[in-house]
C-alpha positions as CSV (number, residue, x, y, z in Angstrom):
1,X,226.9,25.8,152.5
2,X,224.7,29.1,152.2
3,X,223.6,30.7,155.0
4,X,220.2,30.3,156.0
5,X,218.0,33.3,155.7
6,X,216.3,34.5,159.2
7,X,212.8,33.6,159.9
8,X,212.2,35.6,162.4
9,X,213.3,39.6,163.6
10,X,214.0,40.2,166.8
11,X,214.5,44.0,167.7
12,X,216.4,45.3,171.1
13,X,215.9,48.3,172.1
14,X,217.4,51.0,174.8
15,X,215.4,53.2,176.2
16,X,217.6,56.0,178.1
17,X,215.4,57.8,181.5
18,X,216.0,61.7,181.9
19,X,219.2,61.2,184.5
20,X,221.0,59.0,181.6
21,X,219.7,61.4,177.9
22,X,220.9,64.6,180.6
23,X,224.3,62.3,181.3
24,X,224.9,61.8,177.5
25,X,223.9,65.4,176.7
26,X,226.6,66.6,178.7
27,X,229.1,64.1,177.9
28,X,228.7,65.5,174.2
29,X,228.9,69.0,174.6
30,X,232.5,68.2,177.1
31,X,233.9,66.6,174.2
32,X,232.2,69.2,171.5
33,X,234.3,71.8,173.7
34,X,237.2,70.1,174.1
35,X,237.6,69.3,170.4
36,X,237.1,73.0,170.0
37,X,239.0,74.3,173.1
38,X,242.0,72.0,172.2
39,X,242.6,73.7,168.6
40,X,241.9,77.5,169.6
41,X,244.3,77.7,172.5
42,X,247.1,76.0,170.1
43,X,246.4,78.9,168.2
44,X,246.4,81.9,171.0
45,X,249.6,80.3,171.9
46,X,251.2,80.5,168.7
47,X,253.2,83.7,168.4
48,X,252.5,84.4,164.7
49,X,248.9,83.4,165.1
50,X,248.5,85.9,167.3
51,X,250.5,88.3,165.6
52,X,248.0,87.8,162.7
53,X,244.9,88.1,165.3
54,X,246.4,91.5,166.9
55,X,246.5,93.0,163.0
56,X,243.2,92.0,162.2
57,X,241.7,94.2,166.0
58,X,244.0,96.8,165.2
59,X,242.4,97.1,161.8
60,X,238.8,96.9,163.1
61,X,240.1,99.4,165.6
62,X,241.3,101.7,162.8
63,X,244.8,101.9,163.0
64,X,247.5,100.3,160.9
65,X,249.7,98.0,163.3
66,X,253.7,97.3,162.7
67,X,254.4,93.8,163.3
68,X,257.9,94.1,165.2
69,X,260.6,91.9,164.6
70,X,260.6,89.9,168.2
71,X,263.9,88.7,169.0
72,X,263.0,86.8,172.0
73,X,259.3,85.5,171.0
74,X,257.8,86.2,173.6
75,X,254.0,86.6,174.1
76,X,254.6,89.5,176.5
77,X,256.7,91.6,174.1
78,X,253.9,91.2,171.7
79,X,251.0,92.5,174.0
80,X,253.2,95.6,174.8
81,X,254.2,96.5,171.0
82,X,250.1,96.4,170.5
83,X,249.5,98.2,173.3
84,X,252.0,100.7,172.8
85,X,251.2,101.1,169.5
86,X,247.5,101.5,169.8
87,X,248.3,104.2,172.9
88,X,250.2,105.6,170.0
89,X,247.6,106.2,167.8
90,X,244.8,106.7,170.2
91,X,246.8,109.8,171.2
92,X,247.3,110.8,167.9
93,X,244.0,110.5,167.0
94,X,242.7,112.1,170.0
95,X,244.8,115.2,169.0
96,X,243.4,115.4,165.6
97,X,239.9,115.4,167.2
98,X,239.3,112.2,165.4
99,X,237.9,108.5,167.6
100,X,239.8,105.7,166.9
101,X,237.3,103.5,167.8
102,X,238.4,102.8,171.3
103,X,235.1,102.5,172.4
104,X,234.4,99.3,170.4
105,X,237.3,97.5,172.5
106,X,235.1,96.1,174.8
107,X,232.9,94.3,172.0
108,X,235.8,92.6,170.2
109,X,234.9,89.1,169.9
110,X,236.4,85.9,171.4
111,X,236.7,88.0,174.6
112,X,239.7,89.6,173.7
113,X,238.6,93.0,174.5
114,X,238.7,92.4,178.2
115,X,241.9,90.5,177.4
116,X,243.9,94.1,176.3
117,X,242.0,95.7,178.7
118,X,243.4,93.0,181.7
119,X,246.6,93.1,179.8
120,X,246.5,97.6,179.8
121,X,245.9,97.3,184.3
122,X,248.9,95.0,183.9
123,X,251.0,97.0,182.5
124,X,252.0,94.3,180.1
């Protein structure tokens, strides 16, 4: 037996006040984060992601940077190759009269300039 068709529409509708559109709002933008967040600090934990991150600043830093051969894989022995490496060449630079860019360290994006530079009072 068919269906009948309707012969009338009835239409609900939710209307949200300020307090519940603000509660929603920031219930979107937690979970917009999160499923950003989540991904991103997978990646800054991974060794070779990071290995991959530190070559591309040392390039926009202008200097060429070795990727060791870390027996251990650890973080920390990463962050001091880099840093050594870029002391390295800052000196070097320095002695040629030439900038190597060092200046731009605390524009890098993603924060990670004040990350080397937290990382350099360290002494990491």
């Amino acid at each position: 037996m068919p269906k009948p068709k309707p012969d009338e529409v009835i239409r609900h509708e939710i209307v949200l006040g300020r307090v519940e559109r603000d509660l929603v709002e920031t219930a979107t933008m937690a979970y917009t984060v999160n499923r950003i967040s989540t991904p991103l600090v997978a990646l800054l934990s991974d060794i070779s992601a990071m290995t991959i991150i530190l070559s591309l600043v040392a390039t926009y830093l202008g200097f060429k940077y070795e990727v060791p051969q870390l027996i251990g894989n650890e973080m920390a022995d990463l962050y001091a190759d880099f840093d050594a490496q870029f002391q390295a060449a800052k000196d070097a630079a320095e002695a040629a009269g030439e900038s190597l860019a060092y200046q731009k360290i605390g524009s890098l994006p993603f924060g990670i300039g004040p990350i080397i530079n937290y990382l350099r009072t360290q002494g990491i």
